[in-house]
C-alpha positions in Angstrom: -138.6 -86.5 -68.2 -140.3 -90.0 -68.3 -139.8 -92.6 -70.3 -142.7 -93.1 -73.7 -142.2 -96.8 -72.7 -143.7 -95.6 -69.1 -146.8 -93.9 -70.4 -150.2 -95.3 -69.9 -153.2 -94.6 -71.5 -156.1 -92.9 -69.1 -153.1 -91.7 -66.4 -152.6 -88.0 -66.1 -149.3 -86.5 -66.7 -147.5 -83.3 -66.1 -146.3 -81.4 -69.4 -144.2 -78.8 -70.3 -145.0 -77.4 -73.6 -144.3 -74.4 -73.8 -147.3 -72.5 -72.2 -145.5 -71.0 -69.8 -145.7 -73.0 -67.0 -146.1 -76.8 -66.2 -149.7 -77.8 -66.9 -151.6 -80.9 -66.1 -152.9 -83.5 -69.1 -154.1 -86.7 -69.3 -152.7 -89.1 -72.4 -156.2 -90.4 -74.4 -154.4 -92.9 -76.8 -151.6 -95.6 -76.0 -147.8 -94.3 -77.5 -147.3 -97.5 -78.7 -147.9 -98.4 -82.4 -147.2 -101.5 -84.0 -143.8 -102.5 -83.6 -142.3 -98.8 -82.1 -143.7 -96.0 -80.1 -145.2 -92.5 -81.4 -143.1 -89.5 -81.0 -146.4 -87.2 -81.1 -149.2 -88.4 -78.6 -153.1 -87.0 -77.6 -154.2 -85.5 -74.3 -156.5 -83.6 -73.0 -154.3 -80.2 -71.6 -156.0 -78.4 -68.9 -154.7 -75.8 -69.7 -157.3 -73.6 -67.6 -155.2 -73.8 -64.0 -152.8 -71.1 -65.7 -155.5 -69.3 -67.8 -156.1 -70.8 -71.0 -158.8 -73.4 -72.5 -159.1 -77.1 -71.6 -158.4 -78.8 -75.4 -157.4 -81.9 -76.6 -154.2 -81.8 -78.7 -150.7 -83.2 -79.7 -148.3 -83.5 -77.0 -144.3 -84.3 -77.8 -143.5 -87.0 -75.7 -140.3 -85.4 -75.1 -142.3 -82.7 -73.7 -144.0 -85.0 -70.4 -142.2 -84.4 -67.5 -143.9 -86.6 -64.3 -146.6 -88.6 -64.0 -149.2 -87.1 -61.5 
């Protein structure tokens, strides 16, 4: 699991989420708000490598494992 401190905005990411498998998604808005760090971020899941749509949605940080 990586650090939220370790995220970037714009890098792609490898996520675990409960799809089934580890998917690839890349983090559209910066964890860091104001004075702490968001719990819940955005990214665009491809999910379509292990058969289901490409979407944007919430992603628990907790839940990104590597960066790609």
């Amino acid at each position: 699991m990586i650090k939220k401190e370790e995220l970037v905005k714009g890098d792609t990411y490898i996520i675990d989420n409960g799809l089934g498998a580890p998917v690839k998604a890349k983090l559209l808005e910066s964890p860091k708000q104001g004075k702490g760090w968001k719990q819940v971020v955005l990214m665009e899941v491809y999910g379509s490598s292990i058969g289901f749509f490409d979407e944007a949605g919430g992603v628990y940080t907790k839940d990104i494992l590597e960066a790609c």
